[in-house]
ZADO-1210 file (C-alpha; in nm, 4 decimals, padded with zeros to 6 digits):
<atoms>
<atom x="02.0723" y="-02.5585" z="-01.2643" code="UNK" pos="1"/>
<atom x="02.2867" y="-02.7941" z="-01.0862" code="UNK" pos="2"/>
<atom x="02.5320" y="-02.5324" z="-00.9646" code="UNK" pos="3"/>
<atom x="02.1772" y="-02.3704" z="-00.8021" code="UNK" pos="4"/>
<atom x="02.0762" y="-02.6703" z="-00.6350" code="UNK" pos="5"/>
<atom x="02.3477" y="-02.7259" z="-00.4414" code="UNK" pos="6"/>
<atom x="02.3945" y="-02.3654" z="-00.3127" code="UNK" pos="7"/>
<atom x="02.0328" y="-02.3612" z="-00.2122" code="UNK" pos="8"/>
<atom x="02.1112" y="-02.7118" z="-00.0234" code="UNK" pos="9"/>
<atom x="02.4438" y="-02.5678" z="00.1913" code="UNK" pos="10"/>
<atom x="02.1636" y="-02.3514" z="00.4011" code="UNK" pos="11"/>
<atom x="01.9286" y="-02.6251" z="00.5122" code="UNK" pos="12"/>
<atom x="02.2504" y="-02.8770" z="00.5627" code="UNK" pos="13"/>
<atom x="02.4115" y="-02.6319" z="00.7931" code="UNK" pos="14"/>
<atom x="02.1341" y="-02.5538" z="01.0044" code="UNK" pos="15"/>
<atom x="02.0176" y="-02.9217" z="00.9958" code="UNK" pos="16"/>
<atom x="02.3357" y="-02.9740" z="01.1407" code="UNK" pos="17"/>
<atom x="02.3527" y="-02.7522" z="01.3893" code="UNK" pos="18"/>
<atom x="02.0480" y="-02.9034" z="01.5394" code="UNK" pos="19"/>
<atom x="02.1936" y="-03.2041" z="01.5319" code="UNK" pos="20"/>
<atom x="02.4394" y="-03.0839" z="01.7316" code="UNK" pos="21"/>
<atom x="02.2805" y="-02.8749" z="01.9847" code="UNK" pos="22"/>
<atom x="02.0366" y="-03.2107" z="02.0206" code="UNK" pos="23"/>
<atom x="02.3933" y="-03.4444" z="02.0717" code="UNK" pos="24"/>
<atom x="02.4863" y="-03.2471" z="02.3289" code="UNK" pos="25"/>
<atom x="02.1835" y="-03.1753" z="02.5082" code="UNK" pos="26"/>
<atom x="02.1116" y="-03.5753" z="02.5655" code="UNK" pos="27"/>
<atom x="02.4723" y="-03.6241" z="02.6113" code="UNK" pos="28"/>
<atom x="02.4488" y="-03.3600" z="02.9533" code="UNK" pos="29"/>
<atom x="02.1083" y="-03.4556" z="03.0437" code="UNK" pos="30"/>
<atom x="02.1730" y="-03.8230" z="03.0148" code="UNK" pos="31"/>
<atom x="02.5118" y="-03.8091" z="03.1844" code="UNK" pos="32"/>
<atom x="02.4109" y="-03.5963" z="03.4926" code="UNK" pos="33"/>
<atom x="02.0731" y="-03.8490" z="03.5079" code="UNK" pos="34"/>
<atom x="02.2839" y="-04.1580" z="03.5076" code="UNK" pos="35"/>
<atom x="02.5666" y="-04.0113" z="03.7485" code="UNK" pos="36"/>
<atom x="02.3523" y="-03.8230" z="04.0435" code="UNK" pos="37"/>
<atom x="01.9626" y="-03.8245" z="03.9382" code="UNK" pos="38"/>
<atom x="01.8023" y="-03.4929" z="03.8617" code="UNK" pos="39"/>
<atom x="01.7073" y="-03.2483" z="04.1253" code="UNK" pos="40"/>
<atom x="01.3801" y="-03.0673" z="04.1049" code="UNK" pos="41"/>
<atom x="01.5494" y="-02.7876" z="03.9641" code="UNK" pos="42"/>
<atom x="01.7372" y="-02.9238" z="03.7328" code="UNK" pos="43"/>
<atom x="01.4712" y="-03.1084" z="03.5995" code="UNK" pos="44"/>
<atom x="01.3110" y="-02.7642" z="03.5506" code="UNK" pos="45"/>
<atom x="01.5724" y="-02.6810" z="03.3765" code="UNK" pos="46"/>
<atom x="01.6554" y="-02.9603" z="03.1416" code="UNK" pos="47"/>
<atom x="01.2642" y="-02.9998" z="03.0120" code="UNK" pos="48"/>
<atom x="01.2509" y="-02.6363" z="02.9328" code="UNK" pos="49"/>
<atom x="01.5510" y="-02.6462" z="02.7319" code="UNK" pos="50"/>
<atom x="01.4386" y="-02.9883" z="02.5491" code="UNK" pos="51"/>
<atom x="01.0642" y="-02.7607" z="02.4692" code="UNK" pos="52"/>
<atom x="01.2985" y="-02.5212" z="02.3115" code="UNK" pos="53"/>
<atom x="01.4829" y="-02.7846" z="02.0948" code="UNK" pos="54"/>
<atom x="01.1718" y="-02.9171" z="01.9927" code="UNK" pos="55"/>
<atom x="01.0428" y="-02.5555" z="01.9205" code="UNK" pos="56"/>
<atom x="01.3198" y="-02.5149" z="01.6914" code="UNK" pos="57"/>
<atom x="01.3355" y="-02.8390" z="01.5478" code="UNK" pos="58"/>
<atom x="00.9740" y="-02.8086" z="01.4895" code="UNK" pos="59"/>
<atom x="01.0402" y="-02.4573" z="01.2952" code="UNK" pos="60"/>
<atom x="01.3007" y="-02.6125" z="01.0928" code="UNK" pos="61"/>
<atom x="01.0721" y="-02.8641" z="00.9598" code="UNK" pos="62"/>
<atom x="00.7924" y="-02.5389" z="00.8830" code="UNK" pos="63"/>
<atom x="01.0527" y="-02.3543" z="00.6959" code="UNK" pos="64"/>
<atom x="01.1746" y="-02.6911" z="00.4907" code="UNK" pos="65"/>
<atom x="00.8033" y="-02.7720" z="00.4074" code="UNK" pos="66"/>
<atom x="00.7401" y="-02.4253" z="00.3164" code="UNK" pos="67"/>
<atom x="00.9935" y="-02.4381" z="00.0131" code="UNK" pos="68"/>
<atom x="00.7326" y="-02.6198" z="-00.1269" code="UNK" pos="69"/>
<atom x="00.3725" y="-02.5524" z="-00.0038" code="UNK" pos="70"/>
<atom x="00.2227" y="-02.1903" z="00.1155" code="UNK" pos="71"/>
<atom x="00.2579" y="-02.2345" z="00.5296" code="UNK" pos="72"/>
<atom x="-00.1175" y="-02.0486" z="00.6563" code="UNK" pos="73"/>
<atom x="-00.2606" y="-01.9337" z="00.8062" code="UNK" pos="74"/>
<atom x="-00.0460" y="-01.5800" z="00.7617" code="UNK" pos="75"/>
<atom x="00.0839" y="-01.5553" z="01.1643" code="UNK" pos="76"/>
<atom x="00.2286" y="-01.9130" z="01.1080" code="UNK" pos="77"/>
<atom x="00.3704" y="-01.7935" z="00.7964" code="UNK" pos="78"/>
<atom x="00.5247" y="-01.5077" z="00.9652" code="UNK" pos="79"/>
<atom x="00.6147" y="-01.6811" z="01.2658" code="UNK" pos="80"/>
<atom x="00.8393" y="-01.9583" z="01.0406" code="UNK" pos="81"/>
<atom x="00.9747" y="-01.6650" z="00.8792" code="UNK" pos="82"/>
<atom x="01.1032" y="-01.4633" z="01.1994" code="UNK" pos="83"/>
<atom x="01.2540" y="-01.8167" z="01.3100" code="UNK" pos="84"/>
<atom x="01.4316" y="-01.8384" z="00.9605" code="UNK" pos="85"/>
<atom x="01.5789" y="-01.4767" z="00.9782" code="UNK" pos="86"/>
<atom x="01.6470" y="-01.4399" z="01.3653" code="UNK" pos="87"/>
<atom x="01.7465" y="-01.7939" z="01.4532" code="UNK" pos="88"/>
<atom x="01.7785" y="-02.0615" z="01.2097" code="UNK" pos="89"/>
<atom x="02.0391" y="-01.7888" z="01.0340" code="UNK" pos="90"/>
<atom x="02.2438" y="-01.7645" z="01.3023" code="UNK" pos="91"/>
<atom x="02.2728" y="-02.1303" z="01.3568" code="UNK" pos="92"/>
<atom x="02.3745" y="-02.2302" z="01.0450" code="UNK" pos="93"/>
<atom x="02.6506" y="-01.8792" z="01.0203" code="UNK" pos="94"/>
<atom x="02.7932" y="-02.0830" z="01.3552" code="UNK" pos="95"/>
<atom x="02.8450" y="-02.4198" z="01.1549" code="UNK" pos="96"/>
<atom x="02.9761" y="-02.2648" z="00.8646" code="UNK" pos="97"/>
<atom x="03.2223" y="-02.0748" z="01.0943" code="UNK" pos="98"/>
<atom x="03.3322" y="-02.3789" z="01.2563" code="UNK" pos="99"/>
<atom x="03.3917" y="-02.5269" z="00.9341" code="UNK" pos="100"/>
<atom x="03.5902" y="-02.2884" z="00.7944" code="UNK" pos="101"/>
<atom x="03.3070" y="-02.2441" z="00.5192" code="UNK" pos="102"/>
<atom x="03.3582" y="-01.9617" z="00.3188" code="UNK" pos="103"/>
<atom x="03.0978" y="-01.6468" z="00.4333" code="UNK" pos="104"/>
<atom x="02.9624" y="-01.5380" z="00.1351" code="UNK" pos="105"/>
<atom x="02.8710" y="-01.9045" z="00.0109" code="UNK" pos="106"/>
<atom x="02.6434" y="-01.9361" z="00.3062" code="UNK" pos="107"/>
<atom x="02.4779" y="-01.6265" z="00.2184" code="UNK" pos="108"/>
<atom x="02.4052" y="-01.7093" z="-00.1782" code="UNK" pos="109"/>
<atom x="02.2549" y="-02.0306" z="-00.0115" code="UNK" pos="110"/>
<atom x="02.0493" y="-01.8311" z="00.2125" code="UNK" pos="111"/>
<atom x="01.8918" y="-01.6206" z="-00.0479" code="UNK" pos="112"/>
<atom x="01.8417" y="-01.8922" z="-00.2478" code="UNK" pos="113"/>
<atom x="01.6727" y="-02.0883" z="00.0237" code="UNK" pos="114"/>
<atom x="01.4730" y="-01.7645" z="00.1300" code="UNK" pos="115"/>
<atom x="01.3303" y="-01.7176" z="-00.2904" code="UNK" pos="116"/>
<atom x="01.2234" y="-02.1016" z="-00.2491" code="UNK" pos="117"/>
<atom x="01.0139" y="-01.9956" z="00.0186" code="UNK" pos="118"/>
<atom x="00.8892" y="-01.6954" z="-00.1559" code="UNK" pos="119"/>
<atom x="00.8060" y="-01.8447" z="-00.4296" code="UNK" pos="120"/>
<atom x="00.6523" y="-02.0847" z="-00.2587" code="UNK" pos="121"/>
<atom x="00.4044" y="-01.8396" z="-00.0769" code="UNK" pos="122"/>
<atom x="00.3497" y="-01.6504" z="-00.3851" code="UNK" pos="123"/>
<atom x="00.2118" y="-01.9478" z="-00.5528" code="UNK" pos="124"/>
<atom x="-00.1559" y="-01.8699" z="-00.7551" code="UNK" pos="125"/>
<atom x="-00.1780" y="-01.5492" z="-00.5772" code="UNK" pos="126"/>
<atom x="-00.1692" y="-01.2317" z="-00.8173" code="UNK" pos="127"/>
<atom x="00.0320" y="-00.9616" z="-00.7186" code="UNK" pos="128"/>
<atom x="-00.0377" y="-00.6272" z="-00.7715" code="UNK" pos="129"/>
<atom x="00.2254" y="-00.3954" z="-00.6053" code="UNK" pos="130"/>
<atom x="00.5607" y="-00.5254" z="-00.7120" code="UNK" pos="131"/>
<atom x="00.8784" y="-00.3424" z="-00.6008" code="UNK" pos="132"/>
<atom x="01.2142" y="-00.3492" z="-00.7589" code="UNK" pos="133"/>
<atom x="01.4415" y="-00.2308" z="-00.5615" code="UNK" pos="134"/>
<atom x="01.8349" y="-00.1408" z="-00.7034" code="UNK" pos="135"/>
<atom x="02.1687" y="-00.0390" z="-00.5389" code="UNK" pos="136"/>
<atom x="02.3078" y="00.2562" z="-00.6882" code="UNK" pos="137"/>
<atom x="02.6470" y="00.0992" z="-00.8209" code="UNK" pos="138"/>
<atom x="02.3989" y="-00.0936" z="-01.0920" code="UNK" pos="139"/>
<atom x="02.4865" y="00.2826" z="-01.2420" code="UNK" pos="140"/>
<atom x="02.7332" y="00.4026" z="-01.4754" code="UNK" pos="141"/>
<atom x="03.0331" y="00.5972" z="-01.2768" code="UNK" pos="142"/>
<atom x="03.0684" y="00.8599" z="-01.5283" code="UNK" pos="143"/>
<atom x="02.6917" y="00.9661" z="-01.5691" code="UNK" pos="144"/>
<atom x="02.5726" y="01.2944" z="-01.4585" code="UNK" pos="145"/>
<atom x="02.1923" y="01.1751" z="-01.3705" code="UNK" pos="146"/>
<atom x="02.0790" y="01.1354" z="-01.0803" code="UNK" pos="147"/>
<atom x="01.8560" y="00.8130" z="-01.0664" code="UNK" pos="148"/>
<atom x="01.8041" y="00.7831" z="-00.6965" code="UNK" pos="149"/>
<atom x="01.5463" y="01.0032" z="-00.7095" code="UNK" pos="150"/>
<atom x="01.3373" y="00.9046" z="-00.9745" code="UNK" pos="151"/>
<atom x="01.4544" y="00.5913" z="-01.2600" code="UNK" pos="152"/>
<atom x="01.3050" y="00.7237" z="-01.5137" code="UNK" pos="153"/>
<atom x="01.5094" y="01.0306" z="-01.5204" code="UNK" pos="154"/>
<atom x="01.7673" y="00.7690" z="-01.6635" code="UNK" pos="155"/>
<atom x="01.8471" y="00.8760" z="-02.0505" code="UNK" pos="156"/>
<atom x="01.8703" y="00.5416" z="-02.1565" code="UNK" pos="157"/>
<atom x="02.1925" y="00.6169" z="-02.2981" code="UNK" pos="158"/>
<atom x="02.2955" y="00.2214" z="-02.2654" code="UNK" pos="159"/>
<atom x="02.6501" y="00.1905" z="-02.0974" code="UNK" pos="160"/>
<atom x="02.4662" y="00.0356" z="-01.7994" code="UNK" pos="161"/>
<atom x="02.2125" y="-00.1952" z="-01.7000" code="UNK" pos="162"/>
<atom x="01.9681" y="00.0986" z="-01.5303" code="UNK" pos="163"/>
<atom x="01.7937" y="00.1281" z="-01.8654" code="UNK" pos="164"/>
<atom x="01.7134" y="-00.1959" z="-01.9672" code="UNK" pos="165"/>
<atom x="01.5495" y="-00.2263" z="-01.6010" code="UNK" pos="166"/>
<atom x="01.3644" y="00.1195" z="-01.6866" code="UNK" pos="167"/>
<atom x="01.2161" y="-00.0577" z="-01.9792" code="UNK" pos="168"/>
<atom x="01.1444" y="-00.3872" z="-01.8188" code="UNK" pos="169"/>
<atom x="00.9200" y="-00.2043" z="-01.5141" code="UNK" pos="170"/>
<atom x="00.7513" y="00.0101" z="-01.7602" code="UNK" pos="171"/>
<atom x="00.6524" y="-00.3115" z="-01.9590" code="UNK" pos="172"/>
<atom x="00.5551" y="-00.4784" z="-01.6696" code="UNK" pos="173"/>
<atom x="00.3766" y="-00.1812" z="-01.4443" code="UNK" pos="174"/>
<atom x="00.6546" y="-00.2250" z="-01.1634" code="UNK" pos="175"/>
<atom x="00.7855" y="00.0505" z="-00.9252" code="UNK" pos="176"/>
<atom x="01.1351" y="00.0567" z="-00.9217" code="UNK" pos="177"/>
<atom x="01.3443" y="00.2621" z="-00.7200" code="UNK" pos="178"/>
<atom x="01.7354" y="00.2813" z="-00.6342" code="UNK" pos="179"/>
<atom x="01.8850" y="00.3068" z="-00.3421" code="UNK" pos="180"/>
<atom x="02.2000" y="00.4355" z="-00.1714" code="UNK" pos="181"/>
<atom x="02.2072" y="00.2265" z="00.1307" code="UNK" pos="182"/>
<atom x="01.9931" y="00.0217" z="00.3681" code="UNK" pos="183"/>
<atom x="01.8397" y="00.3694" z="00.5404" code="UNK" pos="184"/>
<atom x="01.7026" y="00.4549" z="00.2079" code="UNK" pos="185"/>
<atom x="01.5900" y="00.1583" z="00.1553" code="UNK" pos="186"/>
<atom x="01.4030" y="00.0997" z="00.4466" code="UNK" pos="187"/>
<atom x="01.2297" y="00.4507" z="00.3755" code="UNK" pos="188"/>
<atom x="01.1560" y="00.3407" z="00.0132" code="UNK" pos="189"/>
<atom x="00.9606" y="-00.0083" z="00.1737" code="UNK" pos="190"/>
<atom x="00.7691" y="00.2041" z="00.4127" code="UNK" pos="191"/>
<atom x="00.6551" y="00.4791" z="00.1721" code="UNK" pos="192"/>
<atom x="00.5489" y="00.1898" z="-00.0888" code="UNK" pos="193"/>
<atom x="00.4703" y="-00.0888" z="00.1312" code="UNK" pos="194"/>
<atom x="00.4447" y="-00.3593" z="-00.1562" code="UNK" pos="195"/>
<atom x="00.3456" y="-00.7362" z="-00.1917" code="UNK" pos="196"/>
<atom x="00.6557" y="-00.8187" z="-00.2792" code="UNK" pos="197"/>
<atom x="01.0020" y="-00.7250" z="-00.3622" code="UNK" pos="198"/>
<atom x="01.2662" y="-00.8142" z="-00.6207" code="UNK" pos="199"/>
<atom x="01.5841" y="-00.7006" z="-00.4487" code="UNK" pos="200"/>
<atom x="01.8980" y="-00.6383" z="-00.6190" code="UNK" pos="201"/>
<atom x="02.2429" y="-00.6522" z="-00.4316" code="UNK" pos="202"/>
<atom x="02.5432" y="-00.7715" z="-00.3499" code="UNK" pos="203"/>
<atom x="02.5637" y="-01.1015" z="-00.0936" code="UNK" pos="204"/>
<atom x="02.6339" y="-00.8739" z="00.2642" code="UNK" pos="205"/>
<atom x="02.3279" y="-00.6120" z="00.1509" code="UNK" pos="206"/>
<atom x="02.0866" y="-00.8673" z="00.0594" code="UNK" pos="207"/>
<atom x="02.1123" y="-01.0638" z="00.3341" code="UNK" pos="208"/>
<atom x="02.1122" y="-00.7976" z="00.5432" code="UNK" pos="209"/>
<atom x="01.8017" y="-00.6666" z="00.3531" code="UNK" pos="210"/>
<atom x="01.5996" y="-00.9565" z="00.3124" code="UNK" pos="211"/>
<atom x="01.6388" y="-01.0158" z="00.7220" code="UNK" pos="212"/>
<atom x="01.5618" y="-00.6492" z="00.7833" code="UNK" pos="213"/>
<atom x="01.2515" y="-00.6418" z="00.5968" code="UNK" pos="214"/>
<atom x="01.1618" y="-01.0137" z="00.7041" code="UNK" pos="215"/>
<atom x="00.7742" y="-00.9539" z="00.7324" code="UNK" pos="216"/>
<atom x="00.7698" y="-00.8604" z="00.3407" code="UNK" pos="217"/>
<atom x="00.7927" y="-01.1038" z="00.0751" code="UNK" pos="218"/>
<atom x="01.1526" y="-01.0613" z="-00.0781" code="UNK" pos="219"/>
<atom x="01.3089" y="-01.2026" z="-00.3836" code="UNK" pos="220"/>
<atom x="01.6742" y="-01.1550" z="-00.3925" code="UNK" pos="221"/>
<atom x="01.8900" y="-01.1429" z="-00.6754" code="UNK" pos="222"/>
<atom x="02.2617" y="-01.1416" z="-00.6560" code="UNK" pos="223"/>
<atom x="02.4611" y="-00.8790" z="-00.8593" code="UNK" pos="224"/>
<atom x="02.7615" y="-00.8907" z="-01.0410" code="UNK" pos="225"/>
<atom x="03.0936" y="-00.7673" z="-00.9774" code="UNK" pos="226"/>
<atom x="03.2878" y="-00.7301" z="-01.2794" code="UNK" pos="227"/>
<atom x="03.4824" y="-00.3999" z="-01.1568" code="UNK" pos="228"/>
<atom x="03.4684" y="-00.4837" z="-00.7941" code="UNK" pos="229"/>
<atom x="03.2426" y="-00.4278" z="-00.4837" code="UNK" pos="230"/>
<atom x="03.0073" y="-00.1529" z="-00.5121" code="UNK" pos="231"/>
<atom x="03.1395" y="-00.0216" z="-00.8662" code="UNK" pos="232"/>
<atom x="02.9747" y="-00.0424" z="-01.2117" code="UNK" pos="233"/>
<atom x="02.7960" y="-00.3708" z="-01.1043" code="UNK" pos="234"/>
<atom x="02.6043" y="-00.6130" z="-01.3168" code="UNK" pos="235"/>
<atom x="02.3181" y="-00.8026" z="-01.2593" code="UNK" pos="236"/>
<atom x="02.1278" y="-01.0687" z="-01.4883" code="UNK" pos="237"/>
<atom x="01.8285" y="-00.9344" z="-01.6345" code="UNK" pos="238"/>
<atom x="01.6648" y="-01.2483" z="-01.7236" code="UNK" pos="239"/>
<atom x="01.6706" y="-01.2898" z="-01.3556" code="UNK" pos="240"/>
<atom x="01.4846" y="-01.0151" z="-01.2455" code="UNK" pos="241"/>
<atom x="01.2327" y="-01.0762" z="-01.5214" code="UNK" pos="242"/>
<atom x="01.1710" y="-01.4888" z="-01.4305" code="UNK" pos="243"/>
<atom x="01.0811" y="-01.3315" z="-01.0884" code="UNK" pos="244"/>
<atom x="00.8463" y="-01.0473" z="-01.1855" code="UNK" pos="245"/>
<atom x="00.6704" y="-01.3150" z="-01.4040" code="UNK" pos="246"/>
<atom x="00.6255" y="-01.5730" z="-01.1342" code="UNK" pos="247"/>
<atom x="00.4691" y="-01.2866" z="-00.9060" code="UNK" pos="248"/>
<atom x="00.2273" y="-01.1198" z="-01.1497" code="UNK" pos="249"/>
</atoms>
């Protein structure tokens, strides 16, 4: 639990602290050219339209932080803090981490987890109805012959992966799940369903780039395993996958 805690807190430091910076500099100029020659009309112009877009941002910051923890509505405002999360926050905090030599991929785990806070969050005493799990294909077994992108439940439950103990855990909840072979498919797969919400399995590059490409849905991510390596035989943690069904039914 502690290990989780302080991945979902390397997100909200790094973005927290590229504001920070971004704000530094921004007085720094402004106050320095003030101080030296006086502002011209234009560059007065100029400076208060950048300050309204630090505020803007530092203003969506503080929506996104307080909607870890309460539902942000009405639903525009809700989106709105989302599309700032995904398409700007993201980026800001991927440009500390690079200057920091952070490692990529721990940035992303910290993401997701941030981004499920928030989910959950919005989910909160609201019933869902249409849940979709949604698999990669290397969850499979190498050597089987089925084909399970086309339908799960053509999966034989035969054991040697973790595809049929998911089979059996949709079926006992009333879940869709469906597998797919890359983010095309599953961009199809959200359209044709269109759910509430989705329980996304993946590795940390395809979630994040999932859970930003379908920003306007609700999407729990759930890391996978790699015992074998990227994109062969994975793993992922069942109990996982069934905490997060639970907390959106």
């Amino acid at each position: 639990m502690k290990q989780y805690y302080l991945s979902v807190i390397k997100f909200p430091l790094m973005v927290s602290t590229s504001l920070f910076i971004i704000a530094l500099v921004f007085f720094t100029v402004a106050l320095g050219s003030y101080f030296r020659l006086g502002l011209s009309a234009w560059e007065t112009v100029i400076y208060t339209v950048i300050f309204i877009c630090l505020v803007l941002l530092v203003a969506s910051w503080i929506l996104n932080l307080i909607s870890t923890h309460n539902p942000i509505k009405p639903r525009w405002l809700a989106l709105y803090s989302k599309w700032m999360l995904v398409h700007i926050l993201y980026y800001l905090a991927l440009f500390v981490s690079s200057i920091t030599m952070q490692k990529k991929q721990k940035l992303q785990e910290s993401f997701v987890n941030f981004n499920n806070e928030v989910v959950l969050s919005q989910a909160r005493d609201v019933s869902h109805k249409n849940i979709l799990l949604l698999l990669p294909h290397c969850l499979q077994n190498s050597e089987c012959k089925i084909r399970i992108t086309a339908d799960i439940n053509d999966c034989e439950s035969c054991g040697k992966c973790d595809i049929a103990a998911i089979k059996k855990m949709a079926a006992k909840y009333n879940v869709k799940a469906a597998v797919a072979t890359g983010g095309s498919l599953a961009r199809k797969i959200i359209k044709d369903l269109v759910p509430d919400v989705i329980v996304a399995v993946a590795c940390h590059r395809d979630l994040n780039e999932g859970i930003r490409d379908a920003w306007r849905f609700s999407t729990y991510g759930v890391l996978n395993e790699r015992p074998n390596g990227p994109c062969f035989e994975t793993t992922v943690n069942l109990k996982t996958i069934e905490f997060a069904i639970r907390k959106f039914q």
